[in-house]
LUMFI-600395 format. One record per residue (C-alpha): residue in one letter; x, y, z. Coordinates in steps of 0.001 Angstrom, whole numbers. Last residue first. Example, Ala and Ser with C-alpha at 12.3 -4.5 7.8 and 13.67 -1.06 7.14 Angstrom:
   r        c1        c2        c3
   S     13670     -1060      7140
   A     12300     -4500      7800
//
This chain:
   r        c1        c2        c3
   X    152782    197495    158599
   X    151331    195318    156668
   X    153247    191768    155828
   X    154067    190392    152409
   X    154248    186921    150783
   X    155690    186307    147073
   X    154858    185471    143779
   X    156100    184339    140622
   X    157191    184933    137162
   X    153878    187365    135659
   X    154069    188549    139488
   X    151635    187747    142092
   X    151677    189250    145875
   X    150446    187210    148009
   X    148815    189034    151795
   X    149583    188827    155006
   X    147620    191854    157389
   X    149361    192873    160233
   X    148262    196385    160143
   X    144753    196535    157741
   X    143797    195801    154431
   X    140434    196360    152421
   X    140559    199966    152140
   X    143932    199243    150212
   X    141848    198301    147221
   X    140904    196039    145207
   X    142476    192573    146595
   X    141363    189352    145545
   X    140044    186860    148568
   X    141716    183603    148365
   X    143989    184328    151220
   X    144683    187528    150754
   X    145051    188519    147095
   X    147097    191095    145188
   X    147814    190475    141468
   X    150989    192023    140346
   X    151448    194827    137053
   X    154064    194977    134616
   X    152780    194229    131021
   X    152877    190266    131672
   X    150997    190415    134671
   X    148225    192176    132713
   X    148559    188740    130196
   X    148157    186552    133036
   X    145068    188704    134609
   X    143223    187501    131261
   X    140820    190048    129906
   X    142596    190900    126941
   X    142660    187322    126229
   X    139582    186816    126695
   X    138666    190022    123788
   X    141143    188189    121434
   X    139674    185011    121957
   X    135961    186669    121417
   X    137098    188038    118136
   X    138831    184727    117347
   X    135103    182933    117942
   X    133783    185395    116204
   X    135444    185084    113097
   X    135249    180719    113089
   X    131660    181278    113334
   X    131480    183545    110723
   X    133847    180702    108958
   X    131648    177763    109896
   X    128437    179379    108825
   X    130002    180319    105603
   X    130721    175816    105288
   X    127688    175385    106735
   X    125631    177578    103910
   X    128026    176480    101515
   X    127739    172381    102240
   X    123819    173105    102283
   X    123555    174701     99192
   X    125517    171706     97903
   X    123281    168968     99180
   X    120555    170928     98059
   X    121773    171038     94640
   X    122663    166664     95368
   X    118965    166077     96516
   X    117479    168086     93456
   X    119885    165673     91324
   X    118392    162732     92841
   X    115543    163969     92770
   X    115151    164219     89007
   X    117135    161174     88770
   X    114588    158625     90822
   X    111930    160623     88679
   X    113920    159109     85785
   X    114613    156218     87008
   X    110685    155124     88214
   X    110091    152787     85118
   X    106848    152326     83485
   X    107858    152601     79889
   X    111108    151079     80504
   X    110308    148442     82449
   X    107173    147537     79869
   X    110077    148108     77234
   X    112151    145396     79162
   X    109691    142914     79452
   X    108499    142639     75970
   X    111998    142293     75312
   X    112527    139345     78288
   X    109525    137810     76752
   X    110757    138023     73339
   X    114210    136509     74002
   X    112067    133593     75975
   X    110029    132907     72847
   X    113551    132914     70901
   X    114993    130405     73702
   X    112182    127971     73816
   X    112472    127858     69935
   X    116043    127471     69915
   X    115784    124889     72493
   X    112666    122727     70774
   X    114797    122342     67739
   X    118108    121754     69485
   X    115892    118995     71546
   X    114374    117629     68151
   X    117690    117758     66828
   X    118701    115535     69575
   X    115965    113301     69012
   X    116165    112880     65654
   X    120152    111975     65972
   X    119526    109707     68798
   X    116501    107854     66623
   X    118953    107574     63856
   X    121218    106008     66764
   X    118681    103448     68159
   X    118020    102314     64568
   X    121484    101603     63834
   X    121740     99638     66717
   X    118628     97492     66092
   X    117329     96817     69243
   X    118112     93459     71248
   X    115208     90864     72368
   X    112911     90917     69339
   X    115469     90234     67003
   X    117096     87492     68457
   X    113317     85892     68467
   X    112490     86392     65025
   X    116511     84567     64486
   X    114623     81846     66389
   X    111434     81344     64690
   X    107406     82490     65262
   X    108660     84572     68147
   X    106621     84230     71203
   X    105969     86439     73948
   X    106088     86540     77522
   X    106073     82595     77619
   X    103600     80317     78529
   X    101559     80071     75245
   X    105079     79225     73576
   X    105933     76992     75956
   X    103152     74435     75669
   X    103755     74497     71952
   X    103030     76007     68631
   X    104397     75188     65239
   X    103173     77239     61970
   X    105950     79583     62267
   X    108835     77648     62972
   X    110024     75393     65498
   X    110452     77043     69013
   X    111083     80498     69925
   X    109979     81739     73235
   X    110910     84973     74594
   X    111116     85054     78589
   X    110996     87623     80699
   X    113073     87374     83698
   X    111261     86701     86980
   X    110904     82979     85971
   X    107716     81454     87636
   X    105780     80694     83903
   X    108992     79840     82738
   X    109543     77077     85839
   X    105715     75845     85496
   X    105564     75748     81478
   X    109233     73287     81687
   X    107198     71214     84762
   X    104313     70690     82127
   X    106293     69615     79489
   X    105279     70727     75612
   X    108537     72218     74863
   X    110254     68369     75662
   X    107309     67507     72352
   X    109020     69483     69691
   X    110469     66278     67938
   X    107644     64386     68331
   X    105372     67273     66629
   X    107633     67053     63803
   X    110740     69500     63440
   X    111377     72935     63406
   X    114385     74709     64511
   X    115063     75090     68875
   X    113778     77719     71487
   X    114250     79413     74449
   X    115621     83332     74412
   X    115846     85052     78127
   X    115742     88461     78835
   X    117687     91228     81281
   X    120367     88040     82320
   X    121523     85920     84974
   X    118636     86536     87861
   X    120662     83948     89932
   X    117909     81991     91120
   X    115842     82609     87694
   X    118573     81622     85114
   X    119564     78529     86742
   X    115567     77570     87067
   X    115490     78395     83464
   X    118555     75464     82545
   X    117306     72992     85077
   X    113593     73225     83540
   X    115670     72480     79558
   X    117748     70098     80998
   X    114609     68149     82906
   X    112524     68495     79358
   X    115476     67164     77355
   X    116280     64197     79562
   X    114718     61021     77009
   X    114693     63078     73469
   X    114660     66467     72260
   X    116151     69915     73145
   X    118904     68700     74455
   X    120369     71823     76635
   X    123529     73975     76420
   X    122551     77488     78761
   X    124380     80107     76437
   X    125036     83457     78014
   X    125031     86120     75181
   X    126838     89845     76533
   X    125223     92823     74480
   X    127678     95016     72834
   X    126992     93751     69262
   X    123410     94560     68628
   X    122082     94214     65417
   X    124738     92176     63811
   X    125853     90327     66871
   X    122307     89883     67757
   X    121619     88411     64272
   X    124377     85922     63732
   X    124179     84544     67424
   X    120619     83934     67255
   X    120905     82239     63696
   X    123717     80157     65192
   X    121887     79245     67702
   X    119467     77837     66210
   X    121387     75809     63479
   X    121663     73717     65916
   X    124944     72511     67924
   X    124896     74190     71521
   X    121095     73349     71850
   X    118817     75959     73227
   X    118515     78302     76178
   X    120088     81700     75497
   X    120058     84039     78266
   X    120743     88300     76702
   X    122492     90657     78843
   X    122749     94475     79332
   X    119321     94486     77722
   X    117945     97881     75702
   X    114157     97601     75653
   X    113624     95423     78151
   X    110723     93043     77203
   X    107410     93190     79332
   X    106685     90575     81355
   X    103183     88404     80713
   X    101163     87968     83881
   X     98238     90104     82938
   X     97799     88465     79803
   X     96793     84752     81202
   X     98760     82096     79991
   X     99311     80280     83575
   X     95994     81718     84737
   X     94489     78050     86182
   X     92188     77696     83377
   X     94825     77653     80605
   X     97051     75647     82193
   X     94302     72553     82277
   X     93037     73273     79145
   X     96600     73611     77058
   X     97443     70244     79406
   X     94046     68520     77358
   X     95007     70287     73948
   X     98636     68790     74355
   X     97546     65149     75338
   X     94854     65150     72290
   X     97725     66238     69719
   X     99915     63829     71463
   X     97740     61082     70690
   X     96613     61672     67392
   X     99882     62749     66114
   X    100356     59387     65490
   X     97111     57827     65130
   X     94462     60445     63268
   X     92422     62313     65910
   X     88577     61525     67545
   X     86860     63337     70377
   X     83693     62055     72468
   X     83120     59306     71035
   X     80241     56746     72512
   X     81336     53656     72151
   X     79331     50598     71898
   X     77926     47501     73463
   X     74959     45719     71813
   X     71623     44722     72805
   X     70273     46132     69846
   X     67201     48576     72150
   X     69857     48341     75025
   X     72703     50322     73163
   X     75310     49618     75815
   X     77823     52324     76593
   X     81750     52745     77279
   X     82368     56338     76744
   X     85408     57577     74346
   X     88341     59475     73662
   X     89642     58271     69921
   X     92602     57223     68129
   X     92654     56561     64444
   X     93937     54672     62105
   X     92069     55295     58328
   X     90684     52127     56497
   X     87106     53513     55748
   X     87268     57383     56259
   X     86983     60187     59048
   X     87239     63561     57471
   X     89767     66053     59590
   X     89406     68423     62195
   X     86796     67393     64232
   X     84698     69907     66428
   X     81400     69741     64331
   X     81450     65604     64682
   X     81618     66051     68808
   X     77931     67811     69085
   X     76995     66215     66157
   X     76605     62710     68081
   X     80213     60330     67037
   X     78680     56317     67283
   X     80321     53777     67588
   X     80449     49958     67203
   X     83208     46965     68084
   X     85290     44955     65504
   X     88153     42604     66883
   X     91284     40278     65541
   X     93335     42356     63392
   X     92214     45488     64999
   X     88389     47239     64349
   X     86485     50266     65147
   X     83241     50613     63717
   X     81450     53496     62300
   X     78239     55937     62294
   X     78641     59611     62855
   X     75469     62051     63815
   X     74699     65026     61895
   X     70622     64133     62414
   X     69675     64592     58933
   X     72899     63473     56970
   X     73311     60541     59346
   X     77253     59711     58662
   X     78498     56423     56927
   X     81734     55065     58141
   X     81814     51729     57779
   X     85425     50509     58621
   X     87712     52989     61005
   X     90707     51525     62008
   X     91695     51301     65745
   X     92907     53091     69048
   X     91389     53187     71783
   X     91381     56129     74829
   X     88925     55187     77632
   X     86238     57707     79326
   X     83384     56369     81502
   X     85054     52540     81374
   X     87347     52817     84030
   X     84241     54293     86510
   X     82746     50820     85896
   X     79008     52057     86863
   X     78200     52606     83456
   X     79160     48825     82521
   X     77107     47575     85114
   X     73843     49818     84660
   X     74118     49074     80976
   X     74429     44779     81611
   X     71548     45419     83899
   X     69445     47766     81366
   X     70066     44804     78571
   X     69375     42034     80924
   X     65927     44029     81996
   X     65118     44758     78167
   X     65506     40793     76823
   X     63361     40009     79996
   X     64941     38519     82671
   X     64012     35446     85196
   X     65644     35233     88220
   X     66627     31579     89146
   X     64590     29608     92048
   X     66817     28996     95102
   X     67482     25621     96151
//
């Protein structure tokens, strides 16, 4: 039989610690109670109190640390519900908790479920700056994901069609509260995204408790906007109300009809800035114009004072006197020419056996020789005789 293990009142106290603190269950646990004897250390900051239902009371203790981030004043009799560590004070021998954050019931639990998926989006970039889409200035088209029957679209409706009445409104009809809302409202983006539906895309609803806002607080709905190549405006609640989506989003109007007018221009504002800017552009014309008028003077009397013409003239018209002196000069040249050349004519033409012939006289030859003289002929001789009409062949006797 084997001899029992005695304890000391410290050893059972450090074994029942080591066993709790090994319960991985029991490192953080939410619980919800009513807060009875709540008395805070003034010196040390730390929060005293018990928890208690209708049937059970256990201790806690809030360290500084946790009591500086709470956000209301914990008091006798208020429900609460709490993130905690299962401990054992081993110098009382009691078990306690250990709180780590504390909210009223209610809220209390959401509130504590939004802040932890705010933490968990936050550190893996989903509401980082650098990813946020910038807002088309003049959209073709404008997505509207909201309920068909609020008074939020309406207001949306009312206020693009008065600022900016050409734009086409698609309306995605979605719950925006209650069992389905969250899978509507992801369904209705993801529509949007695969067929790239419209230049920006309003999602909101009007105000209402934290409960009712809560299908704006999914994490699948922050995924699918976050992944949406159209920018997205959020608008959900009112001012004061802030969800999942709207830290998502590309930007966030603080109501609906906020958001209708951040996603269309002001018509009336887009054609006084037409008007400036046209008579900016006459403006900047006429100006451009007159310093280009003056250029083109300046320009002209630096021409002017610098210009070759008038040397250009002065030769010209030497060019055209010498032209002329040289037109007479051929021109007399041509007619002594002209004079000689009927002087020597005349003097050919006196020459010219033909024109002998014609006065009465023949042209002896033999053969080809010409003949002179009669010396040059002998008995038997055959010589051509040439007349101004003819010739004829004659013998020597």
């Amino acid at each position: 039989m084997m001899t029992p293990k005695v304890y000391t009142v410290t050893q059972l106290n450090a074994r029942v610690g080591a066993l709790i603190a090994s319960d991985p269950e029991l490192q953080i646990v939410f619980i919800e109670g009513e807060l009875s004897n709540v008395h805070m250390n003034l010196k040390s900051g730390h929060l005293y109190f018990s928890l208690k239902d209708k049937d059970s009371v256990i201790r806690a203790v809030m360290f500084s640390w946790a009591v500086r981030n709470l956000r209301f004043k914990p008091e006798d009799g208020m429900k609460v519900i709490m993130r905690a560590q299962v401990t054992v004070y081993e110098a009382g021998g009691q078990y306690q908790l250990r709180v780590e954050d504390m909210q009223p019931d209610g809220v209390g639990v959401l509130a504590m479920q939004l802040e932890q998926l705010k933490k968990k989006l936050g550190a893996q970039g989903l509401f980082d700056p650098e990813h946020k889409k910038p807002i088309p200035a003049i959209p073709e088209t404008v997505g509207v994901i909201t309920s068909p029957t609020g008074a939020a679209l309406r207001d949306i409706m009312d206020i693009i069609g008065r600022r900016f009445p050409s734009v086409e409104i698609i309306l995605a009809p979605v719950l925006v509260q209650g069992d389905g809302a969250p899978e509507q409202l992801i369904r209705a983006v993801k529509m949007f995204s695969e067929h790239h539906a419209a230049d920006v895309l309003i999602i909101g609803r009007g105000g209402g408790s934290m409960e009712d806002l809560w299908a704006f607080n999914d994490e699948g709905l922050a995924r699918a906007i976050y992944d949406c190549p159209i920018p997205v405006i959020s608008a959900v609640g009112h001012e004061t109300d802030t969800t999942i989506c709207d830290f998502v989003s590309d930007l966030r109007a603080p109501t609906p009809s906020a958001a209708a007018e951040l996603a269309v221009p002001n018509r009336v504002d887009l054609y006084a800035n037409l008007i400036s800017m046209y008579r900016r552009g006459i403006n900047a014309f006429n100006t451009k114009n007159d310093s280009l008028n003056q250029q083109v003077d300046q320009i002209s009397r630096l021409i002017s004072a610098h210009s070759p013409m008038p040397v250009v003239e002065n030769h010209l018209q030497l060019l055209n006197q010498f032209s002329f002196r040289a037109k007479k000069a051929t021109e007399g040249a041509l007619q002594r020419s002209s004079a000689l050349a009927q002087e020597l004519f005349s003097k050919v033409e006196a020459l010219n056996p033909v024109a002998v012939l014609n006065r009465g006289f023949a042209y002896v030859k033999r053969e080809e020789i010409q003949i002179c003289s009669s010396e040059m002929l002998k008995k038997g001789d055959v010589i051509d005789i040439i007349f101004k009409d003819g010739s004829v062949k004659a013998k020597i006797q």
